[in-house]
C-alpha positions as CSV (number, residue, x, y, z in Angstrom):
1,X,116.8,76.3,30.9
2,X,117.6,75.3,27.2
3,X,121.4,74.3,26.5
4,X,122.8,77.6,24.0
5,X,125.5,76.1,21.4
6,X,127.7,78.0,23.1
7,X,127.4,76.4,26.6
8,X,127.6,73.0,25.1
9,X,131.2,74.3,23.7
10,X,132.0,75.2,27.1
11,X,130.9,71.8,29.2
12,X,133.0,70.0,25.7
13,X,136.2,71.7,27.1
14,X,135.3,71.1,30.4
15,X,134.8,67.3,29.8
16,X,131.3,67.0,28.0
17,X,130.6,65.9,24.7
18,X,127.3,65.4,22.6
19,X,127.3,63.0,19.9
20,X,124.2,63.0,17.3
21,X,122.4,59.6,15.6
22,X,125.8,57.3,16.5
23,X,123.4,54.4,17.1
24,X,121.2,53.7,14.2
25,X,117.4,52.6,14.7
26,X,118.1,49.0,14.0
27,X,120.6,49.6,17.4
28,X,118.4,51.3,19.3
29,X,115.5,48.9,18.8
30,X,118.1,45.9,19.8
31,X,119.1,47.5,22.9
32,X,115.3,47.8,23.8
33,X,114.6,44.1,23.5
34,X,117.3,43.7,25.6
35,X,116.2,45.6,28.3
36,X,112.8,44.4,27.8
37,X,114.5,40.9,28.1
38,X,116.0,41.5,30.9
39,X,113.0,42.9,32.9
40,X,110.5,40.2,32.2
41,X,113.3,37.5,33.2
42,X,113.8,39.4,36.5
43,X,110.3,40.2,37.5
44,X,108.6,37.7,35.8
45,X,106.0,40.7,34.3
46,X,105.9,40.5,30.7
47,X,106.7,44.0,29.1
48,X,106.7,45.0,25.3
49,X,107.3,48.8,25.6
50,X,110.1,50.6,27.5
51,X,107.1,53.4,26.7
52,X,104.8,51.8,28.4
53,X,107.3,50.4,31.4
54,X,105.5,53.1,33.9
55,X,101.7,51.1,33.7
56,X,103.1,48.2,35.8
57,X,103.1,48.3,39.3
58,X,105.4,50.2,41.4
59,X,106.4,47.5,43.2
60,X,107.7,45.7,40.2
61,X,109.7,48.5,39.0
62,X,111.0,48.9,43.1
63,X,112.5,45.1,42.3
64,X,114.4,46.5,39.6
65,X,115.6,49.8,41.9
66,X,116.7,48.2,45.1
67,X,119.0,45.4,43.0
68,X,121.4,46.9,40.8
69,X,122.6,43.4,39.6
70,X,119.0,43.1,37.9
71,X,119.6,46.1,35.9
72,X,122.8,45.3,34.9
73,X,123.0,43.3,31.8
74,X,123.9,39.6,31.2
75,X,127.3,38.8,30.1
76,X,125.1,37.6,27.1
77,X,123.8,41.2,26.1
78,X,126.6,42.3,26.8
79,X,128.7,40.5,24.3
80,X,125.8,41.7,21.8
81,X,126.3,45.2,22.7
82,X,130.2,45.2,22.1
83,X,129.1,44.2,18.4
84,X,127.2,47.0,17.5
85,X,128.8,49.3,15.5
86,X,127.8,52.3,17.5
87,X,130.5,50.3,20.1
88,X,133.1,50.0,17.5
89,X,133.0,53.6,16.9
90,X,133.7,54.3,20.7
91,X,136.1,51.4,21.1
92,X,138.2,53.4,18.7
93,X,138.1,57.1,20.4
94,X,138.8,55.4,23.3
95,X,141.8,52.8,22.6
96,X,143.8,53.5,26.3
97,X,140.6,52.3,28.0
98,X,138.2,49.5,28.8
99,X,134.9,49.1,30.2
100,X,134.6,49.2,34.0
101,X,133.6,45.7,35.6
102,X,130.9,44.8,37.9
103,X,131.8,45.3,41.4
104,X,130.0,42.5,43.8
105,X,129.8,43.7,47.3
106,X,132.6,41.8,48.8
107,X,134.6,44.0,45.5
108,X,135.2,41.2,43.1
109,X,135.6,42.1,39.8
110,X,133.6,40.0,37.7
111,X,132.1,40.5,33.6
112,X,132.1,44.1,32.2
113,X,129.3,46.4,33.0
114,X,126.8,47.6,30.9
115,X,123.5,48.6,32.6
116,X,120.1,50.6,32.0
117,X,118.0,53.2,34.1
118,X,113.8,53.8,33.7
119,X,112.7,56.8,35.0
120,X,108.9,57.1,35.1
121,X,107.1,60.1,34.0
122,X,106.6,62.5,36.9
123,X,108.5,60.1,39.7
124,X,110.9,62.3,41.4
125,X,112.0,59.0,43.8
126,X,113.7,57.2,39.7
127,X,115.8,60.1,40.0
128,X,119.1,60.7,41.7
129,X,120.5,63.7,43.3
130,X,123.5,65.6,41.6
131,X,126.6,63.9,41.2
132,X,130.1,63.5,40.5
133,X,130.8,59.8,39.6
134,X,134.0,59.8,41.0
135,X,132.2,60.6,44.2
136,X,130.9,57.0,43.5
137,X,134.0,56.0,43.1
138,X,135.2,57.1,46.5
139,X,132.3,55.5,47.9
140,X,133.2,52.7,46.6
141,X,136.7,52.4,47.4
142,X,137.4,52.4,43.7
143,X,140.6,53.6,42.7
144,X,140.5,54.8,38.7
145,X,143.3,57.3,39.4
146,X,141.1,60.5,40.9
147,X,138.8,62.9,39.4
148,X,138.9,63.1,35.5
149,X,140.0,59.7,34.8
150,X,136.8,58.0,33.9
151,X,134.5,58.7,31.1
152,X,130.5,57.6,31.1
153,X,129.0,57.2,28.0
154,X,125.0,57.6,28.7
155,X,122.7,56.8,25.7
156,X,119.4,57.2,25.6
157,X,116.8,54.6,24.2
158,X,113.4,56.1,24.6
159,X,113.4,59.3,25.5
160,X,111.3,62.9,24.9
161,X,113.7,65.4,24.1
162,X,113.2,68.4,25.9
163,X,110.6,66.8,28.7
164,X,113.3,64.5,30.3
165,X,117.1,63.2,29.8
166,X,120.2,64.3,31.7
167,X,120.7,68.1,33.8
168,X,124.2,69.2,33.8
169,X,125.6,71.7,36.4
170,X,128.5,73.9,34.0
171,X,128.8,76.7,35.9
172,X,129.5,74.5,39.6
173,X,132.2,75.5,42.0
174,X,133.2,71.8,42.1
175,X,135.5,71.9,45.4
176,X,132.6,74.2,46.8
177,X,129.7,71.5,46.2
178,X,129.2,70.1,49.8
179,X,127.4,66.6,49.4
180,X,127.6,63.1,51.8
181,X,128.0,59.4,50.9
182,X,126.5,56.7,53.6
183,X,126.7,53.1,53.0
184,X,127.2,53.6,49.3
185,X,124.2,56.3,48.6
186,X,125.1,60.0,48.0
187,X,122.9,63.0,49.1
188,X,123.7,66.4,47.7
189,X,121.1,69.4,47.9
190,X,120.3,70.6,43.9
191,X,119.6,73.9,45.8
192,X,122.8,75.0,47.2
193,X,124.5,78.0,45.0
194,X,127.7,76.4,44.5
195,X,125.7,74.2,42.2
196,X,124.7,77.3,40.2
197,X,122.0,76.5,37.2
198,X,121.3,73.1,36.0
199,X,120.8,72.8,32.2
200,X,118.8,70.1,30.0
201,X,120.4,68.9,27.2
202,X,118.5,68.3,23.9
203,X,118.7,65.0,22.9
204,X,117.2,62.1,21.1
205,X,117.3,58.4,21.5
206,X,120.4,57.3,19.2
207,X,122.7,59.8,20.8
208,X,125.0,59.7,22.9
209,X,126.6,62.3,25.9
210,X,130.1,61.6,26.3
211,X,131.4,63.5,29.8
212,X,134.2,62.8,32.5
213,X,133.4,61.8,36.1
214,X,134.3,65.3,37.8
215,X,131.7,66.5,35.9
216,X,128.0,67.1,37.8
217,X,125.1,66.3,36.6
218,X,121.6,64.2,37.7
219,X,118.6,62.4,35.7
220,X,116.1,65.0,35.0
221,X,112.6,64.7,36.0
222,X,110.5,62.8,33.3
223,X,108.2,65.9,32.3
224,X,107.0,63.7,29.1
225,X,104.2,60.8,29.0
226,X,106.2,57.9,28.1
227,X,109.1,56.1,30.3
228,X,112.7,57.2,29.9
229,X,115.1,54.7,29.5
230,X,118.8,54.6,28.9
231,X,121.8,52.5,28.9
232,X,125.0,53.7,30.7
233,X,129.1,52.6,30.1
234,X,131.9,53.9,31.5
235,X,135.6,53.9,30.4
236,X,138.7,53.2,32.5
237,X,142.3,53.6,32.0
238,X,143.7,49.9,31.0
């Protein structure tokens, strides 16, 4: 189901936004190397395409799935990423807030958190089930100040429009969606009607989907030929 101008008005007032080209090739390129970086340093498999990611074996990428900490980025990339100018653009729509911290398992806050996804083409396991973040948050014992507090900022870095990128649920009955969270992982059926449609929104690597964390939504399955990856960072109150 394509996403009509007119729905993406309505998921804007309801806490979506899309932003076109805010990061600039030279950007997007960076951010590559950096995940590229940050793979070969963790699984010791030497990479040089996010494209071509899905050719290595599964149980290299199943390293990077089961250990969040080796997709999040190094306090060293990270400090690269704040620099970009695509940053400085969204440091200054979003002045009352700060980037959300890592959160160690025994809940120390440590550097701020930047981190990246892959999503195979035609792996249904690289994808998650539709969520809330906030219902993260609550599975985290995270405290943000309830539903609509947070904002996510997901950019994509490869990426085939129309064959994979983020589903979004506009038309869910929110405090209808039944879903469970056990030890930190959340199961929700993408079939039940309170859900209602799931849309895919258009979108090419160098844009940017802006949306709150009482908003649902879920990776889509990777229709295309090459991997999908993305970079995600969220926004708390100060």
């Amino acid at each position: 189901m394509l996403l009509s101008s007119r729905k993406v008005e309505s998921m804007k007032l309801s806490g979506f936004e899309k932003i076109e080209g805010i990061l600039d090739e030279s950007e997007v390129n960076a951010i590559e190397r950096l995940i590229i970086d940050q793979i070969n340093l963790f699984t010791q498999v030497k990479i040089k395409s996010l494209k071509k990611y899905h050719f290595v074996s599964d149980s290299v990428h199943q390293q990077l799935l089961s250990k969040k900490d080796a997709r999040v980025f190094t306090r060293k990339s990270v400090e690269k990423i704040l620099l970009m100018p695509f940053f400085l653009e969204l440091q200054n729509r979003f002045q009352e807030f700060t980037i959300s911290n890592v959160v160690t398992e025994d809940n120390e806050l440590n550097a701020k958190e930047i981190y990246f996804r892959l999503v195979r083409p035609n792996c249904p396991s690289d994808i998650g089930c539709p969520h809330c973040d906030f219902w993260f948050h609550n599975a985290y014992n995270l405290d943000y100040g309830g539903p609509g507090s947070t904002w996510k900022c997901w950019i994509p870095i490869t990426v085939e429009s129309m064959k994979s990128g983020l589903e979004f649920y506009p038309n869910a009955a929110l405090n209808k969606v039944s879903y469970s969270a056990y030890n930190k992982k959340l199961s929700c059926d993408k079939n039940q009607a309170a859900l209602g449609k799931s849309v895919l929104v258009p979108i090419q690597s160098g844009d940017i989907l802006i949306f709150r964390d009482d908003v649902i939504h879920s990776g889509a399955m990777n229709r295309g030929s090459e991997t999908r990856s993305s970079i995600e960072i969220t926004f708390i109150k100060k």
